[in-house]
PyMOL Python script that loads the backbone (N, CA, C, O; Angstrom):
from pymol import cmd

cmd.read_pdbstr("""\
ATOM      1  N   UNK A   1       0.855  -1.181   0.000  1.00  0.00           N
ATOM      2  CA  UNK A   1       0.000   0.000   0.000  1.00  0.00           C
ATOM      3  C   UNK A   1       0.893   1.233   0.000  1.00  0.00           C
ATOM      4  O   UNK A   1       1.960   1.214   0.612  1.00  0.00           O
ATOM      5  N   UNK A   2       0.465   2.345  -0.698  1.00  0.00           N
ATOM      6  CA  UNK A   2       0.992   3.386  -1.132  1.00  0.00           C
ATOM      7  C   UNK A   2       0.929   4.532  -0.443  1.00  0.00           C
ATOM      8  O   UNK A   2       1.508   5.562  -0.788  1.00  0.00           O
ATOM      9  N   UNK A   3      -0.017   4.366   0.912  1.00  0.00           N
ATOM     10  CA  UNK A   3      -0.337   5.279   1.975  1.00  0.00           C
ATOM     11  C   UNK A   3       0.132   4.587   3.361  1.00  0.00           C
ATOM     12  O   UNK A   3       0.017   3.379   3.564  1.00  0.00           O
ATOM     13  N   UNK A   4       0.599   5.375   4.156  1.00  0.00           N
ATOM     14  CA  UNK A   4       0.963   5.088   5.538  1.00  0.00           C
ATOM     15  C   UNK A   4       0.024   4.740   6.349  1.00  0.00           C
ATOM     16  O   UNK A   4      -0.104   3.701   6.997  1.00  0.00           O
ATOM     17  N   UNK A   5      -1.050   6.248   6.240  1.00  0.00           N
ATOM     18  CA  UNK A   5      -2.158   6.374   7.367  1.00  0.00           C
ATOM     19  C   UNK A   5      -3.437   7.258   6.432  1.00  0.00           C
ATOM     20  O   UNK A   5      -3.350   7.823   5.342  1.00  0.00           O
ATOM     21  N   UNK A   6      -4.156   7.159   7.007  1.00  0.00           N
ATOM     22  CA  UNK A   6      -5.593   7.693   6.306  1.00  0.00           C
ATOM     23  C   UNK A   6      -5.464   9.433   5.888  1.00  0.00           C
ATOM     24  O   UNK A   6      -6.285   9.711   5.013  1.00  0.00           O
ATOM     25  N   UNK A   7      -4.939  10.176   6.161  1.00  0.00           N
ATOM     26  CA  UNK A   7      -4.409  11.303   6.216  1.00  0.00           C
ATOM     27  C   UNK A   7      -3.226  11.586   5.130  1.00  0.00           C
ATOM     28  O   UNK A   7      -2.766  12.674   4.783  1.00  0.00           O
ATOM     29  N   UNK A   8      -2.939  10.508   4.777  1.00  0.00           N
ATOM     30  CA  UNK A   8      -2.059  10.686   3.184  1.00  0.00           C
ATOM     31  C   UNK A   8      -2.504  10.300   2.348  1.00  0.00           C
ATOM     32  O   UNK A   8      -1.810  10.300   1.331  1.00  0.00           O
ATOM     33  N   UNK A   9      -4.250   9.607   2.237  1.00  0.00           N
ATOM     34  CA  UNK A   9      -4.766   9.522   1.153  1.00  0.00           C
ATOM     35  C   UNK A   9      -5.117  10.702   0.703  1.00  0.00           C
ATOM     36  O   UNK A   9      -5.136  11.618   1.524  1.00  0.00           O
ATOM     37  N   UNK A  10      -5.472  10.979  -0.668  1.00  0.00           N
ATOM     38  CA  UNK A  10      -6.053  11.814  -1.425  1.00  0.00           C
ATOM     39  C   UNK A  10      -7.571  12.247  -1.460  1.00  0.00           C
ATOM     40  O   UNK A  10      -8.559  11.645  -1.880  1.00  0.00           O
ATOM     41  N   UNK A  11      -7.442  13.375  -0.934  1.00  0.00           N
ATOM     42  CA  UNK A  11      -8.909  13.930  -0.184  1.00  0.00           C
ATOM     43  C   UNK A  11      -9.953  13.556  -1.319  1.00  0.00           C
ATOM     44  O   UNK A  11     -10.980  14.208  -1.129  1.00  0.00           O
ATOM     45  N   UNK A  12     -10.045  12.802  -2.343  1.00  0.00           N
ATOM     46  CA  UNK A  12     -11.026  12.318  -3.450  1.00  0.00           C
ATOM     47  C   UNK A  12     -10.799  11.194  -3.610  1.00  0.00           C
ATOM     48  O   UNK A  12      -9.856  11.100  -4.395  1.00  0.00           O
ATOM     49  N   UNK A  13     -11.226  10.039  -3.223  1.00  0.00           N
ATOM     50  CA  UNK A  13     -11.050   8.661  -3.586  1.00  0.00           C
ATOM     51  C   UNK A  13     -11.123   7.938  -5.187  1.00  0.00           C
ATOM     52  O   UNK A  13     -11.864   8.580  -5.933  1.00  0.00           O
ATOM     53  N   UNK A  14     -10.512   6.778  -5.796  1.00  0.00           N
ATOM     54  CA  UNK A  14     -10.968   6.788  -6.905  1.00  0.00           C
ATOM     55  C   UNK A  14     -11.520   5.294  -6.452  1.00  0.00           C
ATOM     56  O   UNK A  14     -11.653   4.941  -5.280  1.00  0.00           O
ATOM     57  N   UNK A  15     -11.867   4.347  -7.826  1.00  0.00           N
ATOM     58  CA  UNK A  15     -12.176   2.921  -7.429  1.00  0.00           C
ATOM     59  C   UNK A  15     -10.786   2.576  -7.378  1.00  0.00           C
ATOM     60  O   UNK A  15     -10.818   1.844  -6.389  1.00  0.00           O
ATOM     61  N   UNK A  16      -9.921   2.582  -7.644  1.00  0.00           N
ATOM     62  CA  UNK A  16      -8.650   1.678  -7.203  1.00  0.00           C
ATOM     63  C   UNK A  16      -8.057   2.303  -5.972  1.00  0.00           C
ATOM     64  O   UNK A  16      -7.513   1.569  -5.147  1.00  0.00           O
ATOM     65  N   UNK A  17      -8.114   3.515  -5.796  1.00  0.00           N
ATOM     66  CA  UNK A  17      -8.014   3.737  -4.078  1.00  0.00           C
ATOM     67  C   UNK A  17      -8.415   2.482  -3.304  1.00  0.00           C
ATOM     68  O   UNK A  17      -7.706   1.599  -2.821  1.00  0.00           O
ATOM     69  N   UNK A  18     -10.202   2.693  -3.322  1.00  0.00           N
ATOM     70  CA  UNK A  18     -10.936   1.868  -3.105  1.00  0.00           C
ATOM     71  C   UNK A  18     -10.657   0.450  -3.080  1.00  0.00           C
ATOM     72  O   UNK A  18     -11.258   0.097  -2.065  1.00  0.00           O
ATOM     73  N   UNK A  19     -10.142  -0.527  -3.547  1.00  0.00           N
ATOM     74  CA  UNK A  19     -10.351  -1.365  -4.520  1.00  0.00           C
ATOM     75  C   UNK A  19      -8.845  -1.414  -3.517  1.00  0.00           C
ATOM     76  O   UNK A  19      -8.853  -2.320  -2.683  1.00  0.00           O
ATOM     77  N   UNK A  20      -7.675  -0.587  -3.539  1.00  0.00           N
ATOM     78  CA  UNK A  20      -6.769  -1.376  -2.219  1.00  0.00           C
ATOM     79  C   UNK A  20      -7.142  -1.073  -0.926  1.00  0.00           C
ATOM     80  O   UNK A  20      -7.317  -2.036  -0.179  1.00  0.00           O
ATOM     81  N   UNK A  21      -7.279  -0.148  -0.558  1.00  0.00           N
ATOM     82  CA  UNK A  21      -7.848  -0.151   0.575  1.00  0.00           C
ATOM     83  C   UNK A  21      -8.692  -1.187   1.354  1.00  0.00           C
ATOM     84  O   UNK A  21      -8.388  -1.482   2.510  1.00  0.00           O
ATOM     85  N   UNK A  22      -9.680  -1.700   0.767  1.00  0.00           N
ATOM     86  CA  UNK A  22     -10.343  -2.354   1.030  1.00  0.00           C
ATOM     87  C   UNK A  22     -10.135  -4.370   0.681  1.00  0.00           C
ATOM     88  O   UNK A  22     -10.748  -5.386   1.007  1.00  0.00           O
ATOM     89  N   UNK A  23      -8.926  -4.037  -0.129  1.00  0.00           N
ATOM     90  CA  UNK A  23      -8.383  -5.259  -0.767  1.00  0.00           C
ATOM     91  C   UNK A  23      -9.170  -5.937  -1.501  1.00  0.00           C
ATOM     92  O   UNK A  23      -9.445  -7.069  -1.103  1.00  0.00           O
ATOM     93  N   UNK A  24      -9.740  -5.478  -2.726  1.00  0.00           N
ATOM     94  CA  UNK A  24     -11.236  -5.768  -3.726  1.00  0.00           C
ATOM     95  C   UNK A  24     -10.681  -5.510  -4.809  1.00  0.00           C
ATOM     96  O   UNK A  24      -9.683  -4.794  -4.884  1.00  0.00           O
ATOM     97  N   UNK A  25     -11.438  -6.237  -6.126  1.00  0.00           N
ATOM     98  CA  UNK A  25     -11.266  -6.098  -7.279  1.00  0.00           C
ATOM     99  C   UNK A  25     -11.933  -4.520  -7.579  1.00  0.00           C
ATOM    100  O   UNK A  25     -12.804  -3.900  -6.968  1.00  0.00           O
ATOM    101  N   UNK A  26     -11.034  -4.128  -8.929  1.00  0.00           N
ATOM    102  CA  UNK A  26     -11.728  -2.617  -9.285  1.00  0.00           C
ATOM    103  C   UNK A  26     -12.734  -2.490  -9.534  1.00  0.00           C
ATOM    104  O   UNK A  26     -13.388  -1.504  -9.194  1.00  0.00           O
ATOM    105  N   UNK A  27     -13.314  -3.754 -10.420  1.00  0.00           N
ATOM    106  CA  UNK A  27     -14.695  -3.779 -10.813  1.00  0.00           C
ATOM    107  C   UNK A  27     -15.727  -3.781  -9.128  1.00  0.00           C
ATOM    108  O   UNK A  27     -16.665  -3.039  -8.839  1.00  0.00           O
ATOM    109  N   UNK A  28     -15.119  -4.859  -8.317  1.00  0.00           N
ATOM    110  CA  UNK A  28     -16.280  -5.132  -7.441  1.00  0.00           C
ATOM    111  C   UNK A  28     -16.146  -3.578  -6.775  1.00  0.00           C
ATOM    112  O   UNK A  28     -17.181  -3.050  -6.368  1.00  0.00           O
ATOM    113  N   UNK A  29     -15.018  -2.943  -6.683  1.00  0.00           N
ATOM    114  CA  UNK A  29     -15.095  -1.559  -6.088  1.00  0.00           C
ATOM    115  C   UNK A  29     -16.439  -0.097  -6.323  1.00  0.00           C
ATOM    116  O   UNK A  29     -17.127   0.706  -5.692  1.00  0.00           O
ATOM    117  N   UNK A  30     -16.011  -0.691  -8.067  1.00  0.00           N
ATOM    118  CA  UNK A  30     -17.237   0.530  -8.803  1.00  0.00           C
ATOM    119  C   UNK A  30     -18.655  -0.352  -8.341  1.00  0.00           C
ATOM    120  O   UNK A  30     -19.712   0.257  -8.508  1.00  0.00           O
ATOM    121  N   UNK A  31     -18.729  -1.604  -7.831  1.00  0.00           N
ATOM    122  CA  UNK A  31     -19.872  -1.539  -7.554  1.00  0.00           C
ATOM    123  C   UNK A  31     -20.301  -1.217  -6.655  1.00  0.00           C
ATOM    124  O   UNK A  31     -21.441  -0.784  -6.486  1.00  0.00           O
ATOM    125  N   UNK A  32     -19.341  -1.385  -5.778  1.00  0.00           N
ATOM    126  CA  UNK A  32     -19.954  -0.980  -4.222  1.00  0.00           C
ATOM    127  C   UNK A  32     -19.806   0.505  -4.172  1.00  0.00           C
ATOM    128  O   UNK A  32     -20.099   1.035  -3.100  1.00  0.00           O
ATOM    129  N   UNK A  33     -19.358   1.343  -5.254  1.00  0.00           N
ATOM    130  CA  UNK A  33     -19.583   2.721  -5.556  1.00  0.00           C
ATOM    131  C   UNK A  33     -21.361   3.005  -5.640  1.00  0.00           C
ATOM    132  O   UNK A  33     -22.070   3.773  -4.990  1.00  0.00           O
ATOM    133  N   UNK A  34     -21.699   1.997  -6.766  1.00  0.00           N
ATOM    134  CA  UNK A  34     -22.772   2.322  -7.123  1.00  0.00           C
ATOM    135  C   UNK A  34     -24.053   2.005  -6.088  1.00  0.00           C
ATOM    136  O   UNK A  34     -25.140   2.578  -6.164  1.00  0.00           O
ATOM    137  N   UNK A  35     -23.701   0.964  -5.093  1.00  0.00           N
ATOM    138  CA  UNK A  35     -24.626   1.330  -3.950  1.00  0.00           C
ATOM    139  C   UNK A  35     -25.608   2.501  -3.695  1.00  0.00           C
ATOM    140  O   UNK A  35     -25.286   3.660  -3.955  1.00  0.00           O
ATOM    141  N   UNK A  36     -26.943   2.131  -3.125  1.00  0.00           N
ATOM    142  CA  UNK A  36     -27.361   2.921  -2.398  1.00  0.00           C
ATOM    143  C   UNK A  36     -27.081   3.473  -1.302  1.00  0.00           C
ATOM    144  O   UNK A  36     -26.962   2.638  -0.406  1.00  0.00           O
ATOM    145  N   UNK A  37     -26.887   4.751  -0.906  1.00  0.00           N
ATOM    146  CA  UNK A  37     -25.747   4.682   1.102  1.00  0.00           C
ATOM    147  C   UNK A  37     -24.844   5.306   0.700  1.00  0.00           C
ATOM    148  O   UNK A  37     -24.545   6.282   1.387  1.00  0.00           O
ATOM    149  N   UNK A  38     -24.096   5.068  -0.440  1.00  0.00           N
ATOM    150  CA  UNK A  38     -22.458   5.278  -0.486  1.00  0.00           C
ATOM    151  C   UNK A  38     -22.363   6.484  -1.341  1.00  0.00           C
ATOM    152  O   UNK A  38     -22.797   6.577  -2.490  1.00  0.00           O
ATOM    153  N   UNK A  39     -21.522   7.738  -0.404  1.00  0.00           N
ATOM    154  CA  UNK A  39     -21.344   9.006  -0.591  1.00  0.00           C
ATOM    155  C   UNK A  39     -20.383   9.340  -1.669  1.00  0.00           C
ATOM    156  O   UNK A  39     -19.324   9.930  -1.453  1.00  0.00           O
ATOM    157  N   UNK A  40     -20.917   8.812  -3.226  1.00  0.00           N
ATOM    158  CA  UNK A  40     -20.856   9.369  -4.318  1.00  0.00           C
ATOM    159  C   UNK A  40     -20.660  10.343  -4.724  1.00  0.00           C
ATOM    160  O   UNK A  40     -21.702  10.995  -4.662  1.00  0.00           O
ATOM    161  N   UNK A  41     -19.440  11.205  -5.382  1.00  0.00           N
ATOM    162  CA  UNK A  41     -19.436  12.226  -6.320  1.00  0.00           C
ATOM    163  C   UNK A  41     -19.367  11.975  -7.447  1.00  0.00           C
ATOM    164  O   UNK A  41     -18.374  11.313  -7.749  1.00  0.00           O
ATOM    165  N   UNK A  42     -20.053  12.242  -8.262  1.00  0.00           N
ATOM    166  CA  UNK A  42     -19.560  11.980  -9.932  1.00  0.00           C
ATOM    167  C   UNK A  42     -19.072  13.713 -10.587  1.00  0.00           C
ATOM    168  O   UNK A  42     -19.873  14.648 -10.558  1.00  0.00           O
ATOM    169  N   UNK A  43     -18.012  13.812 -10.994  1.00  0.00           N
ATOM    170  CA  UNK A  43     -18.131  14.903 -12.182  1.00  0.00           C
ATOM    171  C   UNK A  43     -18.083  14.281 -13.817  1.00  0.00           C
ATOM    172  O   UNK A  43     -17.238  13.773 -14.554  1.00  0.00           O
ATOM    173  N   UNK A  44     -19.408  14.626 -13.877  1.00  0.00           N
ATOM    174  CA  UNK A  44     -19.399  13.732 -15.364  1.00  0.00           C
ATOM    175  C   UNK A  44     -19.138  12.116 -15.115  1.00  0.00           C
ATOM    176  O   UNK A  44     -19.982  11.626 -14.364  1.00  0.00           O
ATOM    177  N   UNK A  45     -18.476  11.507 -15.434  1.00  0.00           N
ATOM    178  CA  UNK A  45     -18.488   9.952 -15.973  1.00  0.00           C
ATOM    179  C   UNK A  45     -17.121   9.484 -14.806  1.00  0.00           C
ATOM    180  O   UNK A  45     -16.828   8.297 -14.657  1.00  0.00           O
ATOM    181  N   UNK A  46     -16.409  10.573 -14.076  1.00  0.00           N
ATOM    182  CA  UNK A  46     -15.792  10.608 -12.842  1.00  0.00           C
ATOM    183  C   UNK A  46     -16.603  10.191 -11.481  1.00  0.00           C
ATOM    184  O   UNK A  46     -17.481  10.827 -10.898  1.00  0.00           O
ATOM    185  N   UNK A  47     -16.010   8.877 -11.151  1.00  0.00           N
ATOM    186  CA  UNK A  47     -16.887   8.906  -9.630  1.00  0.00           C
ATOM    187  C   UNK A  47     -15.380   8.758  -8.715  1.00  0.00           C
ATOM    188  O   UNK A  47     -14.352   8.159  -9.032  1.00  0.00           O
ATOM    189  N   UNK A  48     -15.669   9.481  -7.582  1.00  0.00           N
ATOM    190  CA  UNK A  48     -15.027   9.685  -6.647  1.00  0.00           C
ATOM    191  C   UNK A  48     -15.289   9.562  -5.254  1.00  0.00           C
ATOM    192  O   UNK A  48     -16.241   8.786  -5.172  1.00  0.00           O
ATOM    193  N   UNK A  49     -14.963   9.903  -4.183  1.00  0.00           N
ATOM    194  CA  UNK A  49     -15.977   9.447  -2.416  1.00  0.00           C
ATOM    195  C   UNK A  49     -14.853  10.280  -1.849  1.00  0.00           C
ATOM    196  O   UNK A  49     -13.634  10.130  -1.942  1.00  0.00           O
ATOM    197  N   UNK A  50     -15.752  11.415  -1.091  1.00  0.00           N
ATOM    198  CA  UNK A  50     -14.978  11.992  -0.089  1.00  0.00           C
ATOM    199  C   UNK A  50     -14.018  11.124   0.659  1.00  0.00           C
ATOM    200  O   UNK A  50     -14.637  10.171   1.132  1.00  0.00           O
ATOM    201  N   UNK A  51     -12.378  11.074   1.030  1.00  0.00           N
ATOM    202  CA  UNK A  51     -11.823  10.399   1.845  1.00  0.00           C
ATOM    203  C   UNK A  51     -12.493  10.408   3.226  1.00  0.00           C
ATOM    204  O   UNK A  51     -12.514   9.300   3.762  1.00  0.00           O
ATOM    205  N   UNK A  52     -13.230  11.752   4.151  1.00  0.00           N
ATOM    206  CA  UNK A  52     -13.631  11.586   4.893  1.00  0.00           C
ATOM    207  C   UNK A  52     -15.107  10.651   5.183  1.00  0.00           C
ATOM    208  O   UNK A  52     -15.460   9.808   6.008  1.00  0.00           O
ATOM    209  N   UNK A  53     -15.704  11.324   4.017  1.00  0.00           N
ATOM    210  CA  UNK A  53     -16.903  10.353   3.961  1.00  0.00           C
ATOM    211  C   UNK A  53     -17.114   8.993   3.663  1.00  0.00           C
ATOM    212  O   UNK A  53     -18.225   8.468   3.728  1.00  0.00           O
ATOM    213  N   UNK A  54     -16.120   8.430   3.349  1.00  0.00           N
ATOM    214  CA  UNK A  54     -15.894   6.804   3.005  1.00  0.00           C
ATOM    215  C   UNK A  54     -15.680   6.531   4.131  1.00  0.00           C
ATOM    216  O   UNK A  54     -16.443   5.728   4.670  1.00  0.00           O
ATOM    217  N   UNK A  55     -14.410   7.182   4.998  1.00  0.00           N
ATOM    218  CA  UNK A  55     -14.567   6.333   6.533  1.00  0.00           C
ATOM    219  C   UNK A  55     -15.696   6.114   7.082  1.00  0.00           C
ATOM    220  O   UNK A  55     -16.111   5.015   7.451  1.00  0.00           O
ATOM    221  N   UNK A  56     -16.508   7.648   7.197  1.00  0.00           N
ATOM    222  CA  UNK A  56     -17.479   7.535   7.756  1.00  0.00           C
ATOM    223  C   UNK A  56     -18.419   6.606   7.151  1.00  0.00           C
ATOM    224  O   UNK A  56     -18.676   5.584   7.788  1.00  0.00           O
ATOM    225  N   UNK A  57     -18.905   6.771   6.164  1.00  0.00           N
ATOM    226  CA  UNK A  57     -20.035   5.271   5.729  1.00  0.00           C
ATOM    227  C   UNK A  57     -18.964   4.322   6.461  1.00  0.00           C
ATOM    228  O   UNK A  57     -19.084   4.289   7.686  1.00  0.00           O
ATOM    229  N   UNK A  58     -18.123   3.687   6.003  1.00  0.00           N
ATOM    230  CA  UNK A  58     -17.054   2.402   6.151  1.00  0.00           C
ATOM    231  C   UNK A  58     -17.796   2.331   7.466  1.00  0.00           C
ATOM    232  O   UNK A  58     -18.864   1.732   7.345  1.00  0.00           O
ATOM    233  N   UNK A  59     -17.490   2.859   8.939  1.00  0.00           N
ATOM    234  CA  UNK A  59     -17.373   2.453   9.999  1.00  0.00           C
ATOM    235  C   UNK A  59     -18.842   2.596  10.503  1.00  0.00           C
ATOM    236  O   UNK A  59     -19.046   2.372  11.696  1.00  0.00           O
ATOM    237  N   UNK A  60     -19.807   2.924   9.755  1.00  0.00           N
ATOM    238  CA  UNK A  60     -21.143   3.279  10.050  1.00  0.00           C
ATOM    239  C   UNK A  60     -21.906   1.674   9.484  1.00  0.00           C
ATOM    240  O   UNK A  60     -22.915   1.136   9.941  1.00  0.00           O
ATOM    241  N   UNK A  61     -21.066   1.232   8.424  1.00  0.00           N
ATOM    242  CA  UNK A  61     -20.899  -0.142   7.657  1.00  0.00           C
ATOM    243  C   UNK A  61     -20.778  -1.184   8.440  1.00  0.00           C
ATOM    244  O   UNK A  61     -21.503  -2.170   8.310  1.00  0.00           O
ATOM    245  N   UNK A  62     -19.768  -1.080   9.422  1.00  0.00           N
ATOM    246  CA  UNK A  62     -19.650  -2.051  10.522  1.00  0.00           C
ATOM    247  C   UNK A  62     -20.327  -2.225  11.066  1.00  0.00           C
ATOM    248  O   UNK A  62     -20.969  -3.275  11.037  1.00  0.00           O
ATOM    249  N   UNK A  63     -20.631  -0.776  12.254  1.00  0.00           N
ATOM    250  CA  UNK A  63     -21.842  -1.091  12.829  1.00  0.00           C
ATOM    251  C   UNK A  63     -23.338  -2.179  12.125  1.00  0.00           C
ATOM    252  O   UNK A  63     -23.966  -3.101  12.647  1.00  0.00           O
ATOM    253  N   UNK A  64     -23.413  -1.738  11.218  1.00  0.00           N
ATOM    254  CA  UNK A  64     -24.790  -2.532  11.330  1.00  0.00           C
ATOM    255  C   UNK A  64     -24.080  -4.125  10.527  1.00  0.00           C
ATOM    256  O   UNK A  64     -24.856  -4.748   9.803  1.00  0.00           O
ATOM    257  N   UNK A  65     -23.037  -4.522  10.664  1.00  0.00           N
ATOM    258  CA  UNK A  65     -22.668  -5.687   9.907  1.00  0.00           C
ATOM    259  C   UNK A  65     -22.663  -6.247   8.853  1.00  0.00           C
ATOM    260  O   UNK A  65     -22.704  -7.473   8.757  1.00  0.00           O
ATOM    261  N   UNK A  66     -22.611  -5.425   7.838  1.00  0.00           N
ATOM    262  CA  UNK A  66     -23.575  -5.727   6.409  1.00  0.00           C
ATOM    263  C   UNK A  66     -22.236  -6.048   5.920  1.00  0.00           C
ATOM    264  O   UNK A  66     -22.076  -6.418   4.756  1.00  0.00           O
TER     265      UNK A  66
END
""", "prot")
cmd.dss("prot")
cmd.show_as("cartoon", "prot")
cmd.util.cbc("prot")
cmd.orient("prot")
């Protein structure tokens, strides 16, 4: 991994951010982009996820065990 700590990621997530972070294929990444829940930016045909707001869903994720 290409980041130390959560604070040297890049304040815009992409799916391969995603996709290591989470240790997932890119594809299964853009899907769990496309979720309902999950704090989506698109510009144009660009999807991206607040770094802060991915934790937050992420650990809001846990909680309910899904």
């Amino acid at each position: 991994m290409k980041y130390k700590n959560q604070e040297d990621l890049p304040i815009f997530l992409t799916a391969g951010d995603i996709a290591e972070l989470l240790k997932i294929s890119k594809p299964k990444a853009y899907e769990l982009m496309k979720q309902d829940g999950f704090p989506l930016i698109q510009f144009g045909r660009s999807m991206r996820v607040s770094r802060d707001e991915f934790f937050l869903w992420l650990s809001q994720l846990q909680g309910t065990g899904k």
